[in-house]
N, CA, C and O of each residue as an XYZ file, in Angstrom:
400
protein
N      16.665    -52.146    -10.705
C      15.929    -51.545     -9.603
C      15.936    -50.026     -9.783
O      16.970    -49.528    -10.229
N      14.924    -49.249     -9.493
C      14.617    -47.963    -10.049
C      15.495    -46.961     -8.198
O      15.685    -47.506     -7.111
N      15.745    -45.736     -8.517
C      16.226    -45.133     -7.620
C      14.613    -44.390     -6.970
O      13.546    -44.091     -7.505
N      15.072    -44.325     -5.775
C      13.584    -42.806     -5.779
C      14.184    -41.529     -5.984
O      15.290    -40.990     -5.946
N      12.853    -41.246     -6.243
C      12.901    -39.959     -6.716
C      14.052    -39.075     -5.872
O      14.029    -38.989     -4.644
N      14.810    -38.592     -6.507
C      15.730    -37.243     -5.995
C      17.176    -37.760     -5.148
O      17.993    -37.159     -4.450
N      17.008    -39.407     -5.667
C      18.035    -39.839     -4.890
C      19.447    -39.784     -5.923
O      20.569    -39.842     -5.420
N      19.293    -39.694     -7.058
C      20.279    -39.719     -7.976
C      21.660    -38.727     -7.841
O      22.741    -38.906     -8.402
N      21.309    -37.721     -6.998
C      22.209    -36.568     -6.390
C      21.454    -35.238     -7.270
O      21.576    -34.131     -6.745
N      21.118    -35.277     -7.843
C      20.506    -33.914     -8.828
C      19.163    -33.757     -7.810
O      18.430    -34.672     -7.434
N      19.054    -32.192     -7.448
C      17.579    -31.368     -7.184
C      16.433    -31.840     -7.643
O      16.368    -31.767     -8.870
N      15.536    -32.281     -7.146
C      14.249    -32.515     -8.016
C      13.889    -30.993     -8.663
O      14.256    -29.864     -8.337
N      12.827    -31.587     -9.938
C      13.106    -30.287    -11.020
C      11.758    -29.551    -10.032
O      10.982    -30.118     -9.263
N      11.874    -27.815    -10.482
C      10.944    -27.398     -9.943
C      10.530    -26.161    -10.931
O      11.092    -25.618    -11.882
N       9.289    -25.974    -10.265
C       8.946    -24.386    -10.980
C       9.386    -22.767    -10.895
O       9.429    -22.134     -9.839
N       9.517    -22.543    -11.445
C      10.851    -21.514    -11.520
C       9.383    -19.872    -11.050
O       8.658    -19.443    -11.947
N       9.325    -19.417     -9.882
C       8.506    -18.318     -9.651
C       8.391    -17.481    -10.554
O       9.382    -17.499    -11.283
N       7.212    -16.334    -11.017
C       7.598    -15.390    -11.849
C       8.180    -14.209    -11.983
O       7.797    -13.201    -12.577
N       9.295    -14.458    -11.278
C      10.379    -13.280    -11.111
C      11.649    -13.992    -11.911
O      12.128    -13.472    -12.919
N      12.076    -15.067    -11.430
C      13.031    -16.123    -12.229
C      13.076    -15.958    -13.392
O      11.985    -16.248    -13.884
N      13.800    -15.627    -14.133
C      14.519    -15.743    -15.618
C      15.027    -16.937    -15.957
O      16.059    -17.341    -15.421
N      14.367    -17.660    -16.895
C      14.557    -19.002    -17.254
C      15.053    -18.712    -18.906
O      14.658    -17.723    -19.524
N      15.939    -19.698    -19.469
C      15.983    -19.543    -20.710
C      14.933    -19.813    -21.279
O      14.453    -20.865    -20.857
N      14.297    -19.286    -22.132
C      12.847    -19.937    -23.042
C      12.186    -19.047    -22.690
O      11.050    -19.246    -23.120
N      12.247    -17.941    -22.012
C      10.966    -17.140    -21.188
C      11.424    -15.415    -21.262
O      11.485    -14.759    -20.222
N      11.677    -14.905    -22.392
C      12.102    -13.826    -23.114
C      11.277    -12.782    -21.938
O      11.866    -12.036    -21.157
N       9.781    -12.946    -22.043
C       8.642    -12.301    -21.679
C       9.270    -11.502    -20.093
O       8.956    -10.329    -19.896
N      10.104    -12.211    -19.103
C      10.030    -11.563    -18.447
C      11.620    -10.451    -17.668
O      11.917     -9.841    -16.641
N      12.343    -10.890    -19.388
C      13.161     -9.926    -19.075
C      13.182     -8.627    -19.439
O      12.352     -8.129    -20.198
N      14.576     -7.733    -18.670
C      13.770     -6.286    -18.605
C      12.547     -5.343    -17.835
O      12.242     -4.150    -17.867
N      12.085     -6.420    -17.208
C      10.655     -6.184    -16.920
C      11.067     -5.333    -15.388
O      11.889     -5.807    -14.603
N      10.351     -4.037    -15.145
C      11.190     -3.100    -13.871
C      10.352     -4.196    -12.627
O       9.495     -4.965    -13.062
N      10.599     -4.194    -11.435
C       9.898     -4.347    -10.302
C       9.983     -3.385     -9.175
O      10.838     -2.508     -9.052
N       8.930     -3.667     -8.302
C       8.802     -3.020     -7.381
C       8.833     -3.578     -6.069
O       8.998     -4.798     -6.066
N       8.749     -3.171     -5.233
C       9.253     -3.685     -3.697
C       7.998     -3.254     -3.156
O       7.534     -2.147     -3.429
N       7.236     -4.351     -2.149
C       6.172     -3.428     -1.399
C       6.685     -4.265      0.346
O       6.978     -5.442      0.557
N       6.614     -2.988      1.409
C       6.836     -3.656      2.831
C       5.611     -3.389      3.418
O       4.562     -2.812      3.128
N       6.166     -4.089      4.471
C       4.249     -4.203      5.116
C       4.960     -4.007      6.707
O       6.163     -3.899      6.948
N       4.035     -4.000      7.508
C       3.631     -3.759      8.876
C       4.201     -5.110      9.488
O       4.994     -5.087     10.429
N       3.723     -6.374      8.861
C       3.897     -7.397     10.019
C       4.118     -8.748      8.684
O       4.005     -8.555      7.473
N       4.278     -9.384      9.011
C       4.018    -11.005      8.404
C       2.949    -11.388      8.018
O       2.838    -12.016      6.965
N       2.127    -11.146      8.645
C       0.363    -11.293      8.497
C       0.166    -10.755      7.181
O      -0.242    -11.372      6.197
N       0.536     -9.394      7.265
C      -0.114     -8.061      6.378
C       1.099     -8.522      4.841
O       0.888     -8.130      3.694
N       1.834     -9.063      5.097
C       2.302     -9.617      3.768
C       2.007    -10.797      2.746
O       2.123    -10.857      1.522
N       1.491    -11.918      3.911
C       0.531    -13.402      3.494
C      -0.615    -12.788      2.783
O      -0.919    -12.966      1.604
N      -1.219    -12.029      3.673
C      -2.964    -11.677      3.495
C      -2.428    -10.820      1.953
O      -2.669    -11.513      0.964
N      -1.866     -9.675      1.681
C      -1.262     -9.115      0.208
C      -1.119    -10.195     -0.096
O      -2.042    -10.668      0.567
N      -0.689    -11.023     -0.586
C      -0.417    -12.471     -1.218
C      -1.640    -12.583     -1.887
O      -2.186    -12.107     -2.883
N      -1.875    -13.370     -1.003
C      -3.273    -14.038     -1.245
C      -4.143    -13.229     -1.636
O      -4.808    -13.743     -2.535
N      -4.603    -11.746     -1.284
C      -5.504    -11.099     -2.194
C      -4.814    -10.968     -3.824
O      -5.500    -11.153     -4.828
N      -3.666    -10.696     -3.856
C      -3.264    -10.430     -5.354
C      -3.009    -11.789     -6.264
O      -2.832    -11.705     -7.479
N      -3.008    -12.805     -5.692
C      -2.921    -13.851     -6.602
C      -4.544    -14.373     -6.602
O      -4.824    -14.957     -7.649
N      -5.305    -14.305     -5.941
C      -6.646    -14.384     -5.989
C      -6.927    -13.450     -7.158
O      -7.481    -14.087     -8.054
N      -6.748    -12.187     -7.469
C      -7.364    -11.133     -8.734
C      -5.821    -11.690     -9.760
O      -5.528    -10.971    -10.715
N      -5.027    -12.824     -9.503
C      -4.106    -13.190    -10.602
C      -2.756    -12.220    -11.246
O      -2.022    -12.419    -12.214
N      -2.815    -11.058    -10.194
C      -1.537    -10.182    -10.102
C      -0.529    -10.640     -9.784
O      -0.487    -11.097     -8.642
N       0.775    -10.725    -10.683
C       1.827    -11.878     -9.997
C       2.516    -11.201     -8.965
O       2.935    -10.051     -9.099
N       2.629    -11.789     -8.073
C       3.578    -11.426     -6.988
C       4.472    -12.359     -5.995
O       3.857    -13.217     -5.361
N       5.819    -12.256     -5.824
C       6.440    -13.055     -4.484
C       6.927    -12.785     -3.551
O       7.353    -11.639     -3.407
N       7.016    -13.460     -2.844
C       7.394    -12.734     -1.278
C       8.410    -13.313     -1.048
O       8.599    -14.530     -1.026
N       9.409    -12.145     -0.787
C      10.909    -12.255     -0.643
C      11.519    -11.584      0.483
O      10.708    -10.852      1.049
N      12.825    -11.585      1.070
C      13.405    -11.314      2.263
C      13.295     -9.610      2.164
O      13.595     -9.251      1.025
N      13.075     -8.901      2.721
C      12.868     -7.331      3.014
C      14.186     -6.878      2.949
O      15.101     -7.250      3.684
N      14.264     -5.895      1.856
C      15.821     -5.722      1.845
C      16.495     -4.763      2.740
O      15.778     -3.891      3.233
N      18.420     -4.778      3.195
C      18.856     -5.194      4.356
C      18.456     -3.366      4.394
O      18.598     -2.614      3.430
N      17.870     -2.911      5.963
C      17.628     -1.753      6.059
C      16.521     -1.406      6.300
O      16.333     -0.446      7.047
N      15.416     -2.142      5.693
C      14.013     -2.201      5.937
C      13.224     -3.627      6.721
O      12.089     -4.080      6.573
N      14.103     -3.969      7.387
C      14.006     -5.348      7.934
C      13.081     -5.037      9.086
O      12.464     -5.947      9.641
N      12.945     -3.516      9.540
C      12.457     -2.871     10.942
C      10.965     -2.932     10.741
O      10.321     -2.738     11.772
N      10.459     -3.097      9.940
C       9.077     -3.022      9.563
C       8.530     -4.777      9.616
O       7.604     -4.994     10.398
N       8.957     -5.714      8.995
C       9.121     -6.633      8.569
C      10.124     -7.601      7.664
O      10.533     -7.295      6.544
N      10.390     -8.645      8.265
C      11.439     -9.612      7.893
C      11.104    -10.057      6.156
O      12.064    -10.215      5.402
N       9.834    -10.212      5.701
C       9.328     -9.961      4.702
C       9.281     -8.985      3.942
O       9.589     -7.870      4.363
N       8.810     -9.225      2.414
C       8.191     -8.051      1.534
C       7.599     -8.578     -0.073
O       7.691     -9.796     -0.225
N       7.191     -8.041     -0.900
C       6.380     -8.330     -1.681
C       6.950     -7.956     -2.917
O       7.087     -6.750     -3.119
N       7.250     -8.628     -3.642
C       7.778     -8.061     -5.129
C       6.664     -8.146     -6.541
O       5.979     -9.118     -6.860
N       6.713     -7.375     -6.939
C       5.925     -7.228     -8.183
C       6.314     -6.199     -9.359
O       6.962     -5.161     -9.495
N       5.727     -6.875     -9.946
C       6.146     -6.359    -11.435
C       5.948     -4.783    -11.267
O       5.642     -4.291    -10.181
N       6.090     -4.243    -12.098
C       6.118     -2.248    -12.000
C       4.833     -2.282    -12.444
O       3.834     -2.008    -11.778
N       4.906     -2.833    -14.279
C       3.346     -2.314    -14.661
C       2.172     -3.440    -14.006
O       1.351     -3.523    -14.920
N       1.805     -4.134    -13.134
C       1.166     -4.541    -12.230
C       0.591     -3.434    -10.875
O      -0.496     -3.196    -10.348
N       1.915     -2.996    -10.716
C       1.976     -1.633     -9.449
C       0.305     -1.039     -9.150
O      -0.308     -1.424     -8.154
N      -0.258     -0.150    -10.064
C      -1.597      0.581    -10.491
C      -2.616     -0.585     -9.600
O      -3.433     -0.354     -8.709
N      -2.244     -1.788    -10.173
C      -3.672     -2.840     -9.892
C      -3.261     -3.234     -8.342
O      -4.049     -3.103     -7.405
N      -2.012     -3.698     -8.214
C      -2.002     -4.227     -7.053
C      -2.184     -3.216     -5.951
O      -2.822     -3.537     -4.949
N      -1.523     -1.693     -6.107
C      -1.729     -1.310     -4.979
C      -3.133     -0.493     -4.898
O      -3.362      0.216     -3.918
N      -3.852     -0.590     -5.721
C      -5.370     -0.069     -5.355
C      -6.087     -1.386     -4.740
O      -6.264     -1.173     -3.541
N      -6.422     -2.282     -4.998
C      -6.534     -3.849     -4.480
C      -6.038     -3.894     -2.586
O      -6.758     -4.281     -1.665
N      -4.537     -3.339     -2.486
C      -3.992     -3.140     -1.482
C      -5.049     -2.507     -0.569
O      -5.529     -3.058      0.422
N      -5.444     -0.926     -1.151
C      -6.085      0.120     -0.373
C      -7.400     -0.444      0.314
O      -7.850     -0.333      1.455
N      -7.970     -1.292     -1.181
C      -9.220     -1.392     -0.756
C      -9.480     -2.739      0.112
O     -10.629     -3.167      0.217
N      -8.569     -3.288      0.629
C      -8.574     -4.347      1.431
C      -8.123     -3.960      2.711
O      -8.157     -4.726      3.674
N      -7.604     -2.536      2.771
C      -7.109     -2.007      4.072
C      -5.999     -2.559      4.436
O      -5.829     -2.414      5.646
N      -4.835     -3.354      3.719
C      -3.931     -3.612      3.804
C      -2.673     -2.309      3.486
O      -2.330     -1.930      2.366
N      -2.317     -1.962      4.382
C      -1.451     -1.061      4.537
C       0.118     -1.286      3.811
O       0.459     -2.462      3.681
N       1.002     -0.309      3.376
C       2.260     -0.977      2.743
C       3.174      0.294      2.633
O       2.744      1.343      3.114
N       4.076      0.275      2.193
C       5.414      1.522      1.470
C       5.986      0.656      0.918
O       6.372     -0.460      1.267
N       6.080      1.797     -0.916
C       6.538      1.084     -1.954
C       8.246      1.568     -1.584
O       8.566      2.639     -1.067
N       8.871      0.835     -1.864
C      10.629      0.777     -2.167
C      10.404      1.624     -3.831
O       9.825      1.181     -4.823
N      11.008      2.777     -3.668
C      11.515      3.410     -5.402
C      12.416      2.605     -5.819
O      12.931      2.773     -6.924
């Protein structure tokens, strides 16, 4: 008799985001990032979704501790991405402050 799925005690396998450092995946170590905060929750989904729509990688992660006053959220992306995503940003009127 077969188990279901994920009952065996092990995690079902998953996809590792592109911030994750996986063995096999050289490409994305080293690589600097950047922090972007936003205004609200909204204004961090809607960044989302415009930058993975033009295929700019980005994930949205907990706002780090200090900048939580703006939003509980925030946006991580690669450095050399930075140029594309935050002109994309401007011109969507999506407002932000980058974390140095």
């Amino acid at each position: 008799m077969r188990e279901p799925a994920g009952s065996s005690g092990n995690p079902p396998p998953h996809s590792p985001g592109p911030f994750r450092v996986t063995k096999g995946e050289p490409r994305f170590e080293n690589r600097a990032l950047r922090t972007y905060l936003f205004e609200s929750g909204t204004h961090v989904l809607w960044a989302e979704e415009v930058a993975k729509e033009r295929e700019i990688p980005v994930e949205v992660v907990p706002a780090p501790s200090g900048f939580s006053d703006l939003c509980a959220l925030a946006i991580r992306a690669f450095a050399d991405a930075a140029p594309a995503l935050e002109t994309l940003l401007e011109e969507e009127g999506i407002s932000f402050r980058v974390l140095p």
